[in-house]
N, C-alpha and C positions, 0 to 999 in steps of 0.2 A: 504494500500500500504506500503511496504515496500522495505529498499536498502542493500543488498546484498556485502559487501564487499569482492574483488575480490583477494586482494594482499598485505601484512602487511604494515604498511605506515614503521616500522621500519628496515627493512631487503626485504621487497619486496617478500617475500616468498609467496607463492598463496595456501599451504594446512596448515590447520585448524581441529585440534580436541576438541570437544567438552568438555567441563571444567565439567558446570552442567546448568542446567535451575535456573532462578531467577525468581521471582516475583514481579510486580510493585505493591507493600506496597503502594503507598501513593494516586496514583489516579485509576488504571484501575482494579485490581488484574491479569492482564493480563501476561501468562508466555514469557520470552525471552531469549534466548540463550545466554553462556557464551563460549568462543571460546579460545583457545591460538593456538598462530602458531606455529608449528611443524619444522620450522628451528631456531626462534628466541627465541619462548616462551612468545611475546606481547598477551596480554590478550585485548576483543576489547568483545564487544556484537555485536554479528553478527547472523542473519539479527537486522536491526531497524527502526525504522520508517522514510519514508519520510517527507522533510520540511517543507510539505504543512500537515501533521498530528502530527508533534512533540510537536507545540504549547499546544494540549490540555492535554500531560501529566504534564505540568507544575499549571495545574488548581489546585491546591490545598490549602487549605488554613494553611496547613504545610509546606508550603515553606517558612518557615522561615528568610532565607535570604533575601527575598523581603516583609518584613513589618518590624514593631520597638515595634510591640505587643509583650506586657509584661506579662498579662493576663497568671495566671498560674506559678506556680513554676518553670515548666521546661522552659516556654519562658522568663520569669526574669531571671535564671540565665546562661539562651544563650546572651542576651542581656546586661546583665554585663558585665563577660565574656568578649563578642566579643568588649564592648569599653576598656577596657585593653589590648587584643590585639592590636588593633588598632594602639593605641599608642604604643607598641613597633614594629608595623609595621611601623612606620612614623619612628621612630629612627633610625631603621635598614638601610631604603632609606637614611636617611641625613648621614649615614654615608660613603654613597657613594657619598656625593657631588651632590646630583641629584638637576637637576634645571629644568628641562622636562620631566614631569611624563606623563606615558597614565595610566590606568587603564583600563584594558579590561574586561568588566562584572562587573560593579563597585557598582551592586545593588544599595541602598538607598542614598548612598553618604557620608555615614561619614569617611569611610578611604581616600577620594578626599578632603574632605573638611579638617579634621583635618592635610593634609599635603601640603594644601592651605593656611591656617592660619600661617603656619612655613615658609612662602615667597618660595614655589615653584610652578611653573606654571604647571598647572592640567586641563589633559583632561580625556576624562571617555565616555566610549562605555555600555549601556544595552540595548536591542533586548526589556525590559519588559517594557510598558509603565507606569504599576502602580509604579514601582518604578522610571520611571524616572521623572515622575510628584514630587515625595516624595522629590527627590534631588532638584528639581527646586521652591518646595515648602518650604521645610526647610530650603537651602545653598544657594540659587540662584545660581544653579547649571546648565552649559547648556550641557546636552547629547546628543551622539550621537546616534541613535539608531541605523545604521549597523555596523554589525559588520566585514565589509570591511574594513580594514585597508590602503587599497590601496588609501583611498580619503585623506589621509594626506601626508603633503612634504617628500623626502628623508632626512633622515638625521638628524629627526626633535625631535627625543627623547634620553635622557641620559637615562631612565628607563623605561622599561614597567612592569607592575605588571598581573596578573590572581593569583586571591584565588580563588581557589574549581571552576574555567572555562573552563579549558583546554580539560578536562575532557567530557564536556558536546560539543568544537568546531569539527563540521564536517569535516574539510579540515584541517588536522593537518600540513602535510610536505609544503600546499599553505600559510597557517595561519604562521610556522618558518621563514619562506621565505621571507615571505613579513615585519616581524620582523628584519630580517639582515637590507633591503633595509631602513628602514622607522627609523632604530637609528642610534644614532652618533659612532665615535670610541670605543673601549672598553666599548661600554654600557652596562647596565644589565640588564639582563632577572629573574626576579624573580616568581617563579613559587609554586605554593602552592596547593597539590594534593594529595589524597589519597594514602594507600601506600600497597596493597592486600597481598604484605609479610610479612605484622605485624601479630603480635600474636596474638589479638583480630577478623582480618579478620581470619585466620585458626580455630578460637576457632567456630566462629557462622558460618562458611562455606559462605552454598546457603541464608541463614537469616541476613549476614551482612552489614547492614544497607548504608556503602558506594559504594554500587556496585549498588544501586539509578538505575537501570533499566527504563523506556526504557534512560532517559535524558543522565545517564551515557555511552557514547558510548566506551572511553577507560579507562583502568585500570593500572597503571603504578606499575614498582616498579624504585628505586634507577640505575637498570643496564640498566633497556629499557628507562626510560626518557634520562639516558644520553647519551644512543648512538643515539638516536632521535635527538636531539639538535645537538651532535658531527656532524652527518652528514651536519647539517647546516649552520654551522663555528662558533658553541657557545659553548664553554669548562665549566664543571662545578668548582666554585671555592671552594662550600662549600655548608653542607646541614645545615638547623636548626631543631630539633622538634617540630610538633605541639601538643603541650601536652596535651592542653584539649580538642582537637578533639577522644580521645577513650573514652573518658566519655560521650561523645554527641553522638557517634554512637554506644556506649557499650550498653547502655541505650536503643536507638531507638532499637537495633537487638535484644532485651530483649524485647520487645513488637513486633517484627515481629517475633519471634523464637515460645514466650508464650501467643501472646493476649493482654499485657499489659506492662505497664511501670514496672521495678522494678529496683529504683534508688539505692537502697545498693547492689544488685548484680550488675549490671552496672557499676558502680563506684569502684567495685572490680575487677572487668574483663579488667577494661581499666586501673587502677593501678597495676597490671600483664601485662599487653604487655606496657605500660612505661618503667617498669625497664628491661622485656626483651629486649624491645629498645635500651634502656642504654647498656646492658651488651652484646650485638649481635648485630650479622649483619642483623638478621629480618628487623630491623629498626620499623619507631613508624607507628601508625595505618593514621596518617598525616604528609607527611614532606615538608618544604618550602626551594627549590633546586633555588641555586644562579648562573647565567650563567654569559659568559662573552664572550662580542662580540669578534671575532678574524680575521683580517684579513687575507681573504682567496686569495691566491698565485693561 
C-alpha cells in the first residue's frame, strides 16, 4: 500500500513532474519516485508508503543514528564526529537563552542529555523503541514515543530542535502548526536537513545517498524550507553549515553509485561541495536553518 500525494504542502500546487527514480540502498532495493512541483519546485517522493508499512524500511542495521556502534572505521568516526557536534549543538541553543527544549526524533539521547547537564529542561519525542530504551538506559531518559505534539501544553517550549526529522515527518504544514501553538514568544525553530542543491547531491544524482528513499519523504532546499515555515508565522534568522555531513553521505553514495565504500574519493567529493558551499548559493550538502517564532496579526 501506498499514499499518493495530492497537493504540494509548500505552495499547494497539485501537478508534479517526475525528477528520476531512486533506490532504497539500505533495506528493500525497492524503486521510488522522485517528484518536484511544477508551480513551486518542492521536491517530495511521491507515491510512499503507508504508516502501517513505513516501519519496516527502517529495519536496518545501518541506521546508524539509532545505535552508538562503533565497530568499524566508518561507525567510529560517525560516532566521534556526531559527539562534537553535539556539543556545538548545545552551544548554539544556550545561546538563545533556551530553558525548554523539545527534541523531536531525538534518537539515543545524547544531544537531550548533554543539554540536560547544562541546566535546561528537556523533552524528547522517538517513534523507535530501541533507541528509546538506549536513552532510558544510559540518561534516565523518559520519551515520548508519539510523535503528536498536540499532547503537550501551549506555550510550553523556548526551543524545538529536528536533526535529519523533518524530512522523514508525514504531516508537514499539521506538524509547523502545531509548533506555532505548542512554543513560547519568539521561540526557535531549529531545523537540521539535507540540502539537494548542494554540489555533492548534483554530482551522485539518483545515487545520492541523502535522498534515503522510501523514509525520506521531503527534500528541501534553502528557498522551499523557508517559504514552508514563512507560511506558518516562522521567519528565518540564519543558516549554519553542516560540514561533515558531505563526507558521510559522499562516502555512502560512493558505495550506492560503485558497490563499495571508497573513503578518499568520498572525502574529496564532499570537500568540493564545502567550498562550493562556501563560495555559492548551492549551499552545503547539510544545512541547520534557525527560525523565529513571529506573531501572526
Amino acid at each position: 500500500m501506498s499514499i499518493t500525494i495530492k497537493a504540494c504542502p509548500v505552495c499547494e500546487g497539485k501537478a508534479f513532474k517526475l525528477k528520476f527514480i531512486c533506490t532504497d540502498y539500505s533495506v528493500s532495493s525497492e524503486e521510488f519516485k522522485i517528484v518536484s512541483c511544477e508551480t513551486c519546485g518542492f521536491v517530495l517522493t511521491n507515491p510512499r508508503p503507508d504508516p502501517n508499512n513505513i516501519s519496516r524500511y527502517y529495519k536496518s542495521e545501518n541506521y546508524i543514528s539509532h545505535t552508538n556502534n562503533k565497530k568499524g572505521l566508518f561507525n567510529f568516526l560517525y560516532q566521534t564526529i556526531r559527539k562534537y557536534t553535539i556539543e556545538r549543538k548545545v552551544q548554539m541553543i544556550k545561546k538563545f537563552d533556551t530553558k525548554n527544549l523539545l527534541d523531536i526524533g531525538c534518537g539515543t539521547g545524547e544531544f537531550l542529555n548533554k543539554a540536560k547537564t547544562k541546566g535546561i529542561n528537556v523533552e524528547g519525542i522517538e517513534p523507535s523503541e530501541k533507541a528509546r530504551k538506549q536513552c532510558k538506559q544510559n540518561y534516565n531518559l523518559r520519551i515520548n514515543e508519539s510523535a503528536d505534539i498536540e499532547a503537550y501544553d501551549d506555550n510550553k517550549f523556548d526551543c524545538i530542535t529536528m536533526w535529519h526529522v523533518l524530512e522523514h515527518m508525514p504531516e508537514l504544514s499539521r506538524l509547523i502548526e502545531s509548533m506555532y501553538s505548542k512554543t513560547s514568544r519568539n521561540a526557535k525553530i531549529i531545523i537540521g536537513v539535507p540540502n539537494h542543491n548542494s554540489w555533492d547531491a548534483k554530482y551522485y544524482k539518483k545515487h545520492w545517498a541523502a535522498w534515503d528513499v522510501p523514509v525520506h519523504f521531503w527534500h528541501f532546499t534553502k528557498q522551499s524550507i523557508e517559504k514552508l515555515f514563512k507560511n506558518h508565522g516562522f521567519v528565518l534568522l540564519k543558516t549554519k553549515p553542516m560540514i561533515f555531513d558531505s563526507f558521510y553521505v559522499s562516502i555512502l553514495s560512493e558505495e550506492y553509485k560503485n558497490g563499495k565504500k571508497n573513503f578518499v574519493k568520498g572525502f574529496l567529493i564532499g570537500m568540493i561541495s564545502n567550498l562550493v558551499g562556501f563560495f555559492t548559493k548551492a549551499g552545503f550538502s547539510s544545512t541547520i536553518y534557525i527560525f523565529e517564532k513571529k506573531h501572526r496579526f
